[in-house]
Every structure is written in structure tokens, then in C-alpha cells.
KEKEKOL-505364 format. One record per residue (C-alpha): residue in three letters; x, y, z; residue number from 0. Coordinates in steps of 0.2 Angstrom, whole numbers. Layout:
ALA, X, Y, Z, NUM .
...
//
This chain:
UNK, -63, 131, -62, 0 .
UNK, -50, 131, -73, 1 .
UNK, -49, 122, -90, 2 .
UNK, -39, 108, -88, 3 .
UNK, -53, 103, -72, 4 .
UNK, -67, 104, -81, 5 .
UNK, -58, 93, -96, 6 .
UNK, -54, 80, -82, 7 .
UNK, -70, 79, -74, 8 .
UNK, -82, 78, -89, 9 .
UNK, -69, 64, -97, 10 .
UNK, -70, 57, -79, 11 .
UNK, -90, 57, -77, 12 .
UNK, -93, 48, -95, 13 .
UNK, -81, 35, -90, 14 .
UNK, -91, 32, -75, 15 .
UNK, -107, 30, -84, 16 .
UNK, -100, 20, -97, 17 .
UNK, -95, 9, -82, 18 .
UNK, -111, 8, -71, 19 .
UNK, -121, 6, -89, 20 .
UNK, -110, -9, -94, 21 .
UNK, -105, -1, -110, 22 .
UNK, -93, -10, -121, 23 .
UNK, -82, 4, -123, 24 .
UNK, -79, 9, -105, 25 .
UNK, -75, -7, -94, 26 .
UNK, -66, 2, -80, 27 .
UNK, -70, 16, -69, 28 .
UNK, -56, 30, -71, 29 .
UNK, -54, 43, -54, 30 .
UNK, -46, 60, -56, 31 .
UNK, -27, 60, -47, 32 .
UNK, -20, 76, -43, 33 .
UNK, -2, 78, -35, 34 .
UNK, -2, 90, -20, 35 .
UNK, 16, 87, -16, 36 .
UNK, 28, 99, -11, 37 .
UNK, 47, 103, -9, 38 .
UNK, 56, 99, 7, 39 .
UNK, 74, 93, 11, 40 .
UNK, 71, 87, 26, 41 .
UNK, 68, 66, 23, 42 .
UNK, 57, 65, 39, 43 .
UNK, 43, 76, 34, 44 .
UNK, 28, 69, 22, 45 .
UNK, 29, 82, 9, 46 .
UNK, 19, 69, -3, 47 .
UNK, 2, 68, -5, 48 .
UNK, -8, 61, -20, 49 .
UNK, -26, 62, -20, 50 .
UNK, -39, 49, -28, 51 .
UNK, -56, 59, -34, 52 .
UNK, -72, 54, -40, 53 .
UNK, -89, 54, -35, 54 .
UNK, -94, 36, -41, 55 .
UNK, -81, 22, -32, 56 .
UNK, -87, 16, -19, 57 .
UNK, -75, 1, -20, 58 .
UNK, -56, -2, -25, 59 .
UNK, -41, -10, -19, 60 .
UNK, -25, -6, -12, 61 .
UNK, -11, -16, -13, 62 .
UNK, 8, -13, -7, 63 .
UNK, 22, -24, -15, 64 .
UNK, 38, -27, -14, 65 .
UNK, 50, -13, -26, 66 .
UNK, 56, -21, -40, 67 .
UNK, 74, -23, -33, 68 .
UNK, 71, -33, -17, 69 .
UNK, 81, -45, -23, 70 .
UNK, 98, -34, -22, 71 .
UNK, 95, -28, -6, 72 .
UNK, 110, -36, 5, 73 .
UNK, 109, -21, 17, 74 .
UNK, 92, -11, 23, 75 .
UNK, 91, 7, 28, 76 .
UNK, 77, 12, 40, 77 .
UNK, 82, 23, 52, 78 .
UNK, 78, 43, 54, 79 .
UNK, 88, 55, 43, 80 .
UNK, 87, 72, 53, 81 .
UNK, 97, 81, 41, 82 .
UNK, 91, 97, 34, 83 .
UNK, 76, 96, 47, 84 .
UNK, 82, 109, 56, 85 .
UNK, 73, 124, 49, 86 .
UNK, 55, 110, 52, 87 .
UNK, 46, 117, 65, 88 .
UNK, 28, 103, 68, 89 .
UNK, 13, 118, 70, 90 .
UNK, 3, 101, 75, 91 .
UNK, -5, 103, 94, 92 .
UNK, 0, 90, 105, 93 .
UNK, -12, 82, 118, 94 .
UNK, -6, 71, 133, 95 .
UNK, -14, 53, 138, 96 .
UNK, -8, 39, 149, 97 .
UNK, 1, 26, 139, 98 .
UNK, -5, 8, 136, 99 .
UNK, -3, -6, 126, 100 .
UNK, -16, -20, 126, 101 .
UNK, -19, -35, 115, 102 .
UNK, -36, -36, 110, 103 .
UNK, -36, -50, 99, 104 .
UNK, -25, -66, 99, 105 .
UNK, -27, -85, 91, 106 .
UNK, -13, -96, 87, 107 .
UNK, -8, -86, 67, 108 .
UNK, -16, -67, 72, 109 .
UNK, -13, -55, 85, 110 .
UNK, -23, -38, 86, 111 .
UNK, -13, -25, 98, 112 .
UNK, -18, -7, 103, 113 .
UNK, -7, 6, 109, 114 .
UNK, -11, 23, 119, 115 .
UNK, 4, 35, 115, 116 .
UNK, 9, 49, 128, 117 .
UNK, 7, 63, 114, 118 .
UNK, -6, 63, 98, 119 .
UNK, -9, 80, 89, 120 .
UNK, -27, 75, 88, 121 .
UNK, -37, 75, 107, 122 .
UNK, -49, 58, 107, 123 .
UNK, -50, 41, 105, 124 .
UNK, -58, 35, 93, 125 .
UNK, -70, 19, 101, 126 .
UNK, -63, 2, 95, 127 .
UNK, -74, -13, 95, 128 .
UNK, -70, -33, 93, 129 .
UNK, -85, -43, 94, 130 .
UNK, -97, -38, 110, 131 .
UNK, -81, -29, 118, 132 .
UNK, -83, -10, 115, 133 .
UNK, -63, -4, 121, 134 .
UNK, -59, 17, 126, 135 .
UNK, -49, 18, 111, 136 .
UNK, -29, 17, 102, 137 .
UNK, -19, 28, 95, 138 .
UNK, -13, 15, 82, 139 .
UNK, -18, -6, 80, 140 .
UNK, -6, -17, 74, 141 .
UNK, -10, -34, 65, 142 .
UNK, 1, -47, 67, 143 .
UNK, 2, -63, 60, 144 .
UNK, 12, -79, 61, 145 .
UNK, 25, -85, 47, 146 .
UNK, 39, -97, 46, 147 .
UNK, 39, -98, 66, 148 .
UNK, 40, -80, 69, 149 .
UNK, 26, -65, 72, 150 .
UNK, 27, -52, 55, 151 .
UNK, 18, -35, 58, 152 .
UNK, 8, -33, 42, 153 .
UNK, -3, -19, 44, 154 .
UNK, -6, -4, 55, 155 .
UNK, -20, 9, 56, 156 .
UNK, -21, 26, 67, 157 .
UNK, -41, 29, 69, 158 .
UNK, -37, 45, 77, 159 .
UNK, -32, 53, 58, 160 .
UNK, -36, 39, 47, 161 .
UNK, -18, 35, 41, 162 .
UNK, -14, 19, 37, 163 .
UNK, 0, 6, 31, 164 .
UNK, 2, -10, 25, 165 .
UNK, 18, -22, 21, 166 .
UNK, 19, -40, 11, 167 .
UNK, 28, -53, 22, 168 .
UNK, 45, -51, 19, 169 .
UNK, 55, -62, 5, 170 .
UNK, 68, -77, 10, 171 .
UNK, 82, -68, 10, 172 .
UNK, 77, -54, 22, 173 .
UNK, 71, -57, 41, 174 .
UNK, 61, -39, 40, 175 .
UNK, 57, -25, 30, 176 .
UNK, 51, -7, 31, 177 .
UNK, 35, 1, 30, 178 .
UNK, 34, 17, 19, 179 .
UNK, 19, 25, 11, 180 .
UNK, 4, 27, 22, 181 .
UNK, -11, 28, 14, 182 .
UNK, -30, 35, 18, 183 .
UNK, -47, 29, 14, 184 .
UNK, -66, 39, 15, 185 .
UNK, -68, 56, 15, 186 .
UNK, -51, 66, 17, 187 .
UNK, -51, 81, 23, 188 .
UNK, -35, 94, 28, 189 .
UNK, -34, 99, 47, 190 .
UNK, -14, 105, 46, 191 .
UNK, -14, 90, 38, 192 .
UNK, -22, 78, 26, 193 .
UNK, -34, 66, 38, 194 .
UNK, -50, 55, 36, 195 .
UNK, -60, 60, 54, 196 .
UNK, -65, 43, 60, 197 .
UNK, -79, 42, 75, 198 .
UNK, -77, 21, 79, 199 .
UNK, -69, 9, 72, 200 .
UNK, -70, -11, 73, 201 .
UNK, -62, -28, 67, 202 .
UNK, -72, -44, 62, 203 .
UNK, -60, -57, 65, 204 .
UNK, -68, -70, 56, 205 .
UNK, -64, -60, 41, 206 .
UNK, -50, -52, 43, 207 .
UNK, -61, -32, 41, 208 .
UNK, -59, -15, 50, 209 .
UNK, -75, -7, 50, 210 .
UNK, -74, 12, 52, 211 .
UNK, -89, 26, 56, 212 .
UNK, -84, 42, 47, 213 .
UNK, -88, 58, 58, 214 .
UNK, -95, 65, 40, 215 .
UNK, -108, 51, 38, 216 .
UNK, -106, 35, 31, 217 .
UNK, -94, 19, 35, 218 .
UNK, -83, 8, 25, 219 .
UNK, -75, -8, 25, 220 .
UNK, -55, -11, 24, 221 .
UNK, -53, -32, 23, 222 .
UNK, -36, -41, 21, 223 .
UNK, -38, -52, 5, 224 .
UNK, -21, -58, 0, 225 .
UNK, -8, -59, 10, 226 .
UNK, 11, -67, 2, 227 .
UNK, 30, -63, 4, 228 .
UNK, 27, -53, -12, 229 .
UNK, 10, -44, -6, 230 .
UNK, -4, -37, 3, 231 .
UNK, -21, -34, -5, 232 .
UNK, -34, -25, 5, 233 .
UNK, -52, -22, -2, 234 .
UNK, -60, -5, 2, 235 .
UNK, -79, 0, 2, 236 .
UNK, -89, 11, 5, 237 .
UNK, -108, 10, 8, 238 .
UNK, -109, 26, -2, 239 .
UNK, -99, 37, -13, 240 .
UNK, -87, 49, -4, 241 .
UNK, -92, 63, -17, 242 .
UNK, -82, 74, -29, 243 .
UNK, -79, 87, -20, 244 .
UNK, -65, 79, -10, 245 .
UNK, -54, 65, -11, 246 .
UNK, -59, 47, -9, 247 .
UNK, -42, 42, -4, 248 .
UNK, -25, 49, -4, 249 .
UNK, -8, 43, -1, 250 .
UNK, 5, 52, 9, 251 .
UNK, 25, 49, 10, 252 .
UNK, 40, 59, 7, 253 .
UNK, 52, 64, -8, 254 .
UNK, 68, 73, -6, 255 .
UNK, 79, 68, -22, 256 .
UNK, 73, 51, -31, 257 .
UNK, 90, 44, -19, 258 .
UNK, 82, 48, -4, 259 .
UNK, 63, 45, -6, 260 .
UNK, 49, 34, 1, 261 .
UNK, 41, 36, -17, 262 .
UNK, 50, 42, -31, 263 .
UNK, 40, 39, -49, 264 .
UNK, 21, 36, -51, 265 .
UNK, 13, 25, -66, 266 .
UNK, -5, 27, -73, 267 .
UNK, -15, 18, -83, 268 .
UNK, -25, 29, -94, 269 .
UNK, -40, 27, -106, 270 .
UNK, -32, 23, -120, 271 .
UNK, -28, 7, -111, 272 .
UNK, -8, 9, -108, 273 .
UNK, 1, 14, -94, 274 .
UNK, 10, 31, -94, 275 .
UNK, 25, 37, -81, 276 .
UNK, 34, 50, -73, 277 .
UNK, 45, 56, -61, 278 .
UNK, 34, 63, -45, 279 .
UNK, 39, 80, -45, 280 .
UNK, 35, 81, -66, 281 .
UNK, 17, 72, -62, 282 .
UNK, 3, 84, -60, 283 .
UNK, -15, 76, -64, 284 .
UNK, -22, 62, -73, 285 .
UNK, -35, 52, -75, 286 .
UNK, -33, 35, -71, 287 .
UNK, -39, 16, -70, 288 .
UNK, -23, 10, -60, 289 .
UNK, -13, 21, -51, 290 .
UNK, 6, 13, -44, 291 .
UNK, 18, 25, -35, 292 .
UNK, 37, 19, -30, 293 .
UNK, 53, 16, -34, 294 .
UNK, 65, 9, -47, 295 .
UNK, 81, 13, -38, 296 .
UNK, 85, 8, -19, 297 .
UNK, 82, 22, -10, 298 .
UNK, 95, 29, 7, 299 .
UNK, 76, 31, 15, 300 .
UNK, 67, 15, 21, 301 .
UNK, 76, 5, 8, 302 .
UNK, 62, -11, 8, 303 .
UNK, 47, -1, 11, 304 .
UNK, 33, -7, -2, 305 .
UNK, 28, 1, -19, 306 .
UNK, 9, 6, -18, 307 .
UNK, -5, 3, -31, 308 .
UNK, -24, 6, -31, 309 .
UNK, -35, -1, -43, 310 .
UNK, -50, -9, -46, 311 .
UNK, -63, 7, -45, 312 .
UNK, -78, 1, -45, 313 .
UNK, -97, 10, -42, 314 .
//
């Protein structure tokens, strides 16, 4: 282990005691984030991952907001960019299933809906259950909700890998915007790629909360808490600590040049109680309270998709 880790996780351990003990000193619960991105110049490949260590959170929250300049955005750009992708070859298996789509949950403001794809790279269905219903599994959920007299797709997960994403209602003066970053929560583990290994998921309607089984042990909680045409706010538990020997949570996205980006700059906040900033390919390791990734500058790649922030470690 080198010097620079062992630095990291002793300061990160006596934070975390500070903070189960109560100590005046150390009111927040710092995790160890470590950038495990790399080079590509192909825009449709997620070359981005950041991963969130520490073997004490078992809650925290994850928000994505609008980028700072979604106010000049006239004109949105969402669609594929293939250039330079042709030297990308996906080493991912490919397994076939009979496609579906089914509603599962529906009132007058929320809609639930499961798809089956015809190709995943991962070979089951992870069981889904709403109330006494048990269903065969989805490839991805969506969750809808009504707004202004039209239906706004806020959040989407894929049990089968544990990838989310999330997106705020979109401001007044767009109709739609794009989703981005995808995020995971629980154990994440790499299988070709990174991944949280889900055995059965549900949602609680009353409450707005996926529940998930993880195929390591353990479950956690994802519940929608806020929810404007400037954010969403989800609340993550755990029932126990992932551990420090692999990430908690990561977030995966992509990075070509800061104009063609998903995520372009991260922001920490770090003991000394101030934030600190860099570009992401300059951004190695840190510890930190508060972690926001994003951009400053429109970007030619998903243009309206949502910065991400996670905060609010707690034991």
C-alpha cells in the first residue's frame, strides 16, 4: 500500500470516529474518492468512474441538478456522437430475451414501467416486487411522474448492473432535458465493468423507495425526497457498511475534451471546511465531505444533463 493510501485512510478513519463519537471537532464523515478514469475519444463510451470509499457510511444522499447554465440553453444536444468510436469494440457478452414492457405501477401523478430489452450483457432478471406482486424481472424501471399536465421521466434504474440515473423536472423554458451521469450504490464490484450485483429489488409506493437485496449480503434503501424543476434528492441506506475494501458508490459518465463531456470538473469539500476544484482528468484522490462533479461550460454531449453531488455521509 502506498504512502499517499495509508495517509488517506488513517485521516479518513479518525474522521469517522470523530463523527460516530460526536466530537466537536469532526461534525462530518469524510469518504476517500479516487478517479479511475480513463482516456477515450470516443463520446459514447463511459471512460469515467469515480469511486466513494469508506468503511463507516451507511447513509448519504445523492442529488443531480440542473448545470449552472440552464438558463442559456436555447438549443439541447442529446443525440449519439459516434465519431472516433470506430476503433471501440464492446468485449461485453450479449444474452437474448423476449422483449416487454409492462406498467407495474400507476395512480393519477406516478407511473412505475418495466422494460425487458432483447440483448443485456448480464444473463438474469433480477425479481422485482410492488406490494404482494412478485414480477420475473426488468431490464430497466422507469419513474414517471406528473407535471404541468404532462408525464416527466425522473428516474431510471437497471437492477441487472445496479446503474442508475436521475433528473430534476425540467425548468420553464425547456419542454425536456437529458440524462447524464449514472450513478451506483452498495457494493461495486468490476465484471468488464464497474457494477453492484443485485439479487431482488422492490418499490414501496407509499414512499416513493426502491429496496434492493445485494447478492453480496446486505440490502439498502434508495427513497425519492425532493423532487423541483431545479432537483432531485434521493436518500441512500444501508443496513450495514459496504466495508473498505471496495467502493460504497461510484459514478460513471464520460469525458472526451471539457466541450464534449457528460462531466467535465469535480469540487470537494475537504476537512479544512472549504471546497477545492479541478479539472477531472487533473483530479486523482481526495478526501471529502461533499463531492459535486459537472460542468461549467455547455457541453456538445447531452447538453442539459444534471450535475451530480453526493453528500451527507453518515454512520
Amino acid at each position: 500500500m502506498g504512502r499517499n493510501r495509508r495517509r488517506f485512510l488513517a485521516e479518513g478513519a479518525a474522521l469517522a470516529v470523530g463523527f460516530a463519537t460526536g466530537r466537536a471537532d469532526a461534525a462530518e464523515l469524510f469518504v476517500r474518492v479516487v478517479n479511475r478514469s480513463e482516456p477515450t475519444a470516443c463520446a459514447e463510451k463511459d471512460n469515467v468512474t469515480i469511486e466513494l470509499i469508506s468503511g463507516a457510511v451507511r447513509r448519504f444522499e445523492v442529488e443531480a441538478v440542473h448545470p449552472a447554465y440552464i438558463g442559456t440553453l436555447n438549443v439541447d444536444r442529446w443525440l449519439p456522437d459516434l465519431t472516433n468510436c470506430e476503433q471501440v469494440v464492446s468485449t461485453a457478452p450479449e444474452y437474448s430475451f423476449h422483449p416487454a414492457r409492462k406498467t407495474i405501477y400507476e395512480t393519477v401523478e406516478w407511473q412505475l414501467v418495466g422494460y425487458v430489452f432483447a440483448k443485456f450483457w448480464r444473463p438474469t432478471l433480477v425479481p422485482f416486487r410492488v406490494g404482494d406482486t412478485v414480477h420475473g424481472g426488468f431490464h430497466v424501471l422507469q419513474l414517471w411522474t406528473r407535471f404541468q399536465e404532462r408525464a416527466e421521466e425522473i428516474l431510471v434504474v437497471y437492477p441487472g448492473d445496479g446503474y442508475w440515473r436521475a433528473r430534476p423536472l425540467p425548468p420553464a423554458h425547456l419542454r425536456w432535458t437529458a440524462y447524464g451521469t449514472s450513478f451506483l450504490v452498495g457494493p461495486v464490484e468490476t465484471r468488464g465493468r464497474p457494477m453492484v450485483d443485485v439479487s431482488a429489488m422492490a418499490f414501496v409506493p407509499e414512499t416513493k423507495t426502491f429496496t434492493f437485496d445485494f447478492a453480496r449480503g446486505g440490502h439498502g434503501t434508495l427513497r425519492l425526497a425532493h423532487l423541483d424543476q431545479e432537483r432531485i434528492t434521493l436518500e441512500v441506506a444501508f443496513d450495514r457498511p459496504i466495508g473498505d475494501d471496495r467502493p460504497f458508490a461510484a459514478l460513471r459518465s464520460m469525458y472526451v475534451t471539457e466541450f464534449n463531456a457528460d462531466v467535465a470538473r469535480i469540487a470537494w469539500r475537504v476537512p479544512a471546511g472549504h471546497f477545492e476544484e479541478a479539472p477531472l482528468p487533473a483530479f486523482r484522490e481526495a478526501l471529502a465531505s461533499e463531492l459535486w462533479a459537472g460542468r461549467i461550460v455547455p457541453s456538445r454531449h447531452n447538453t442539459s444533463a444534471p450535475d451530480m453531488i453526493l453528500r451527507r455521509f453518515a454512520p
